[in-house]
C-alpha positions in Angstrom: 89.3 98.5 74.5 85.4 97.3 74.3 84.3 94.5 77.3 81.4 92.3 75.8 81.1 91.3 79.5 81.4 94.9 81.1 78.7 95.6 83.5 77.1 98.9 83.3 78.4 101.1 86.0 81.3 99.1 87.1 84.9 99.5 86.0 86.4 96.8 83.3 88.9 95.2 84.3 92.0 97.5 83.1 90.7 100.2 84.9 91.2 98.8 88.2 94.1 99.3 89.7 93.7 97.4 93.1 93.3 93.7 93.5 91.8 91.8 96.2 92.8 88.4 96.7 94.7 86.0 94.9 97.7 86.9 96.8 99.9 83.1 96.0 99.2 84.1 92.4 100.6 87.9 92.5 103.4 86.5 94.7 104.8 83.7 92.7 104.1 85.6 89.4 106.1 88.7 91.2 109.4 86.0 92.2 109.4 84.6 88.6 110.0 88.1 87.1 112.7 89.1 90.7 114.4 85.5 89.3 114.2 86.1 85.6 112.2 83.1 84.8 109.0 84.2 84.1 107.2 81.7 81.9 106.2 82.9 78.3 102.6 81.8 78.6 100.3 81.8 81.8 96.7 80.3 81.9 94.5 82.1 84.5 91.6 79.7 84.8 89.1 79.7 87.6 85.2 80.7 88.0 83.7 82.8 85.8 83.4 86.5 87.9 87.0 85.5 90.6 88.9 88.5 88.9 91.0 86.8 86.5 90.8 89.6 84.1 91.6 91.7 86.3 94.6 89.6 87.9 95.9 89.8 84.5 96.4 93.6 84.2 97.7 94.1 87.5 100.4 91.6 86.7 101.1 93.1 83.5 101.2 96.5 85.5 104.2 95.1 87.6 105.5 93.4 84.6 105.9 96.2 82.3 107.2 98.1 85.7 110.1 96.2 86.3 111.1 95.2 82.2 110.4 98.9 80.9 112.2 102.0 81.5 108.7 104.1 83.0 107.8 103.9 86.2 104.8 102.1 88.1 103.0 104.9 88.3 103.1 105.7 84.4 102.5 102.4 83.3 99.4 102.7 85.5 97.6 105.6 84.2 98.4 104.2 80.8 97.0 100.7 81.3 93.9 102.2 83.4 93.0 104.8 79.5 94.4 101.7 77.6 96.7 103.4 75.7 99.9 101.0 76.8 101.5 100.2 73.6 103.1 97.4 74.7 99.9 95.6 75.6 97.4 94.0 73.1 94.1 92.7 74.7 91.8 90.4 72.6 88.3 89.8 73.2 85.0 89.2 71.2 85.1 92.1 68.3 82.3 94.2 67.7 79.9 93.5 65.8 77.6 96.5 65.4 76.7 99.4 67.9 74.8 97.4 70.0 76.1 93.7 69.7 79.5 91.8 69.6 80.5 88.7 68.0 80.3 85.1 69.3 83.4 83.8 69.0 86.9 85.3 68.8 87.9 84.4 65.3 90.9 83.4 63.6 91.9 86.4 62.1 91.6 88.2 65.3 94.2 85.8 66.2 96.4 86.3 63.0 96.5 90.1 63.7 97.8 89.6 67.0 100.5 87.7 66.2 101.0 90.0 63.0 101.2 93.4 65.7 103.2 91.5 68.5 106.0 91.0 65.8 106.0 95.0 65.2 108.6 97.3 66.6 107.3 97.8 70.2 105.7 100.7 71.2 108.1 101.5 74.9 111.1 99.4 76.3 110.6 96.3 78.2 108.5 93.2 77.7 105.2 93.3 75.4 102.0 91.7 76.8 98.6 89.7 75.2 95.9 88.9 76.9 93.0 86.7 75.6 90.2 87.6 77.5 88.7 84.6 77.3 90.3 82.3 75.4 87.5 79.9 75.7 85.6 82.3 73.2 88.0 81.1 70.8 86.2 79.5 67.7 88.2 76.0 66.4 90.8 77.7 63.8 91.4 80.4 66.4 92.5 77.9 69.0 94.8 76.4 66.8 95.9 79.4 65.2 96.9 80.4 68.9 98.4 77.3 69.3 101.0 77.8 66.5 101.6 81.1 67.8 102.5 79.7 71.3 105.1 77.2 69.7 107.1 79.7 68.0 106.3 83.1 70.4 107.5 86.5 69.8 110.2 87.6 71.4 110.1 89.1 75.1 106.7 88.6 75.1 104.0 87.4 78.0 100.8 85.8 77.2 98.2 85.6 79.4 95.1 83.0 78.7 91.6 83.7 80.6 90.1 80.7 80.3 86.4 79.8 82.7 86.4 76.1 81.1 90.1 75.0 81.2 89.0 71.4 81.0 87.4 71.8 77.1 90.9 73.4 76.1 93.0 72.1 73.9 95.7 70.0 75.4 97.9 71.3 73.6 98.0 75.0 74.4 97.5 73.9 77.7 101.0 72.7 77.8 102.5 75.5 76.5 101.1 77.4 79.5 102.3 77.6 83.2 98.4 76.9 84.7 97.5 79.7 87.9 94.1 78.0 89.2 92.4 81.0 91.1 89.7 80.6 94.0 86.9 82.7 95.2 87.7 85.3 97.3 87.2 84.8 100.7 84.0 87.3 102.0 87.2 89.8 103.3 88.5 90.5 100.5 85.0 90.4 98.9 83.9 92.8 100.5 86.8 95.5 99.7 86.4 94.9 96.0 82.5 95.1 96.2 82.8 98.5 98.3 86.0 99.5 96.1 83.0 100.4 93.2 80.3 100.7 95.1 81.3 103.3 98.1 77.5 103.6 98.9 76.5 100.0 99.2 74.3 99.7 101.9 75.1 96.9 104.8 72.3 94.7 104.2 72.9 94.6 100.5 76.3 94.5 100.9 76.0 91.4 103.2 73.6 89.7 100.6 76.2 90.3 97.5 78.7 88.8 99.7 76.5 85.6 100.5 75.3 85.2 96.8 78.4 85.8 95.2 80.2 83.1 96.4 83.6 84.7 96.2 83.0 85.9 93.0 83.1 90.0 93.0 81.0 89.5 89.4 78.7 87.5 90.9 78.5 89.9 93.9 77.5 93.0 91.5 75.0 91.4 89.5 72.9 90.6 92.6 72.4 94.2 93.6 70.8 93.9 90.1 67.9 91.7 91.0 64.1 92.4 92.7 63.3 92.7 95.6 61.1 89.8 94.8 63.6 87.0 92.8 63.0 83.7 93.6 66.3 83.0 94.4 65.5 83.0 97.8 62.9 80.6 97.5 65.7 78.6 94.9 68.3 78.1 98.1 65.8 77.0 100.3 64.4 74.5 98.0 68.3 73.0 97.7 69.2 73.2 101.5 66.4 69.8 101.5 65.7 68.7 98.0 64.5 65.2 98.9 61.7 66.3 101.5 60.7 68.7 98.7 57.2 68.4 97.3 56.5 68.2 93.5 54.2 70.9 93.6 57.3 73.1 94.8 59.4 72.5 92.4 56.8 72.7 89.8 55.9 76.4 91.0 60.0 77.4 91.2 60.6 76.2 88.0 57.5 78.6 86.3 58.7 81.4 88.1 62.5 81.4 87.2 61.3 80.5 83.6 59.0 83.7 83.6 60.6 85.9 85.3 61.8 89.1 83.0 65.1 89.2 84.4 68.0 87.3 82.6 70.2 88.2 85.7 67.9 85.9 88.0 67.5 83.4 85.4 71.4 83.1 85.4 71.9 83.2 89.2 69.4 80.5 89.9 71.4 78.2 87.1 74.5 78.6 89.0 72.9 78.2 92.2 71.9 74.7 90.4 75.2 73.8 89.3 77.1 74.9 92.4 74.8 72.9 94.6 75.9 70.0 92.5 79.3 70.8 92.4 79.0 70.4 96.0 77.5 67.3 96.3 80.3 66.0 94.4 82.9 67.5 96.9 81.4 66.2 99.6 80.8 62.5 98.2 84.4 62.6 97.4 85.1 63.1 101.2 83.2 59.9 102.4 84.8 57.0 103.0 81.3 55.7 101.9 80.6 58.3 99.7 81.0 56.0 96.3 77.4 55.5 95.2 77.0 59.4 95.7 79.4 60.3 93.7 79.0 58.4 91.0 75.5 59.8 91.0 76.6 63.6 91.8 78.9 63.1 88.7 76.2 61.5 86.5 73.7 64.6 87.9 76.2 67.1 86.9 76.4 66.1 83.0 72.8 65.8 82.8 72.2 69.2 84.0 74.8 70.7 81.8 73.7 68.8 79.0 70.1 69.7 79.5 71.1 73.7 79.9 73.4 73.4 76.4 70.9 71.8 74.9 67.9 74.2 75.8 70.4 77.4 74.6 71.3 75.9 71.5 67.7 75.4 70.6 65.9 77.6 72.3 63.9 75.4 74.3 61.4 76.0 76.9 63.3 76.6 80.2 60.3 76.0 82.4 60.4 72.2 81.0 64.3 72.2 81.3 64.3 73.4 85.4 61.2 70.5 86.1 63.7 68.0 84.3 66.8 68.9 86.2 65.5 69.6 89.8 63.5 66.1 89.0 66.8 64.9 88.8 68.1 66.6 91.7 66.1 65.5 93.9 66.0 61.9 92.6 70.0 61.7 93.4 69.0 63.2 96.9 66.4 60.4 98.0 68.4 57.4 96.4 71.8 58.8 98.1 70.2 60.0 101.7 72.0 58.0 104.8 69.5 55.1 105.5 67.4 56.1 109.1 68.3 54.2 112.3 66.4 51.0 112.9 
């Protein structure tokens, strides 16, 4: 089973037979199938990097467990070589050697439905995972939808989505939703040092920081210089209206240059999340109106300008001056007013 998201070194996500986190997930997941109610579709959604993936094989682990007639330990070394018959996993194809395709397409989705109505391969329930299902292309969605109205029998589907909102409504409904959070840094920390045994404690405690609660997040920083400008990123946000425009100027032609697609992709979530949590924090305020309108109108501009630089390859450099303009625009027209 190919990852087009695997990161070198690191375990995908069936191979990892521990979990860290999530634990109201795993336990209302684990009293649906002790009751005999467990739902026929279940949409994992939450950031990109929390371990959704890899929530969905451990509950298919204690699924297939407690439905088939092998033990845990079985199913376990068979899910870890994916070789578990009764599980089908669908991500972006192959495309060559070295690439995989965009989108998962609709006949990727045809075929799935085609192989879950085969004879199962071992007793007990039969599992599909779309890994994500955001990746689906138009026909796929909807060929997926058609597939969740009339569902094989004994069968468990579980959607990884990163962008629940821009599902369809539709398949949405035919799923029981599990929102999962970022890990607190306790449980980050055991599935950071569950891969990496030799992490070292300073880079340990700065995977922890910059990965937000996301162990993906976590690994790709151990990836970056010594040098990134993500340091010089987070202390440009912590006070974006005293910031000078020479500042931003300078951060923006770095993170545009810089060789390092890892950095380039850190320091746009950096971006997003410090909007997300202007938003949250507007939200709070009993007075916090006027910010969050702006917050909200901030965060569609940034997106839009990001989508709209990837789709047409646009200079970044330009794209980063436009945004943190904006940024720190909302931050001087929403700052608390001084004491007379």
């Amino acid at each position: 089973m190919s990852d087009p998201d695997a990161l070198e070194g690191l375990l995908v996500p069936e191979q990892q037979s521990s979990i860290f986190g999530h634990r109201a997930a795993i336990s209302a997941v684990d009293q649906q199938l002790a009751d005999g109610r467990l739902p026929g579709a279940l949409l994992l959604h939450g950031p990109r990097g929390v371990g959704k993936a890899t929530l969905a094989f451990q509950l298919s682990r204690r699924i297939l467990a407690a439905t088939g007639d092998e033990d845990a330990h079985r199913v376990d070394e068979q899910i870890t070589a994916g070789g578990h018959p009764n599980i089908r996993v669908l991500r972006r194809a192959p495309k060559d050697s070295k690439s995989f395709y965009t989108v998962i397409r609709v006949d990727e989705i045809r075929n799935l439905r085609s192989k879950l109505q085969q004879t199962r391969g071992r007793a007990g329930a039969r599992i599909a995972i779309i890994d994500p299902i955001d990746d689906c292309n138009p026909s796929a969605a909807n060929a997926l939808l058609k597939t969740l109205e009339e569902p094989p029998p004994d069968t468990v589907f579980f959607l990884i989505s990163h962008r629940p909102g821009q599902l369809l409504p539709t398949i949405k409904s035919r799923c029981q939703s599990v929102a999962l959070r970022p890990l607190n840094d306790a449980d980050m920390s055991g599935a950071l040092l569950a891969q990496r045994t030799d992490l070292a404690k300073d880079d340990l405690a700065l995977a922890i920081e910059l990965g937000g609660g996301r162990p993906r997040r976590g690994f790709e920083t151990l990836t970056l210089s010594s040098d990134s400008m993500l340091g010089a990123l987070r202390s440009w946000l912590t006070a974006p209206s005293e910031a000078q425009t020479l500042a931003h100027l300078k951060l923006s032609e770095a993170l545009a240059g810089t060789n390092q697609r890892t950095e380039l992709s850190f320091a746009r979530e950096m971006i997003i999340d410090w909007i997300a949590s202007e938003a949250r924090t507007a939200a709070t305020m009993s007075t916090g109106r006027m910010r969050l309108a702006s917050a909200n109108e901030l965060w569609d501009k940034a997106h839009a300008h990001f989508a709209e630089a990837d789709s047409i390859n646009l200079d970044m450099k330009q794209t980063l001056i436009t945004i943190f303009d904006a940024i720190r625009k909302h931050a001087r027209s929403t700052a608390p007013a001084p004491f007379e």
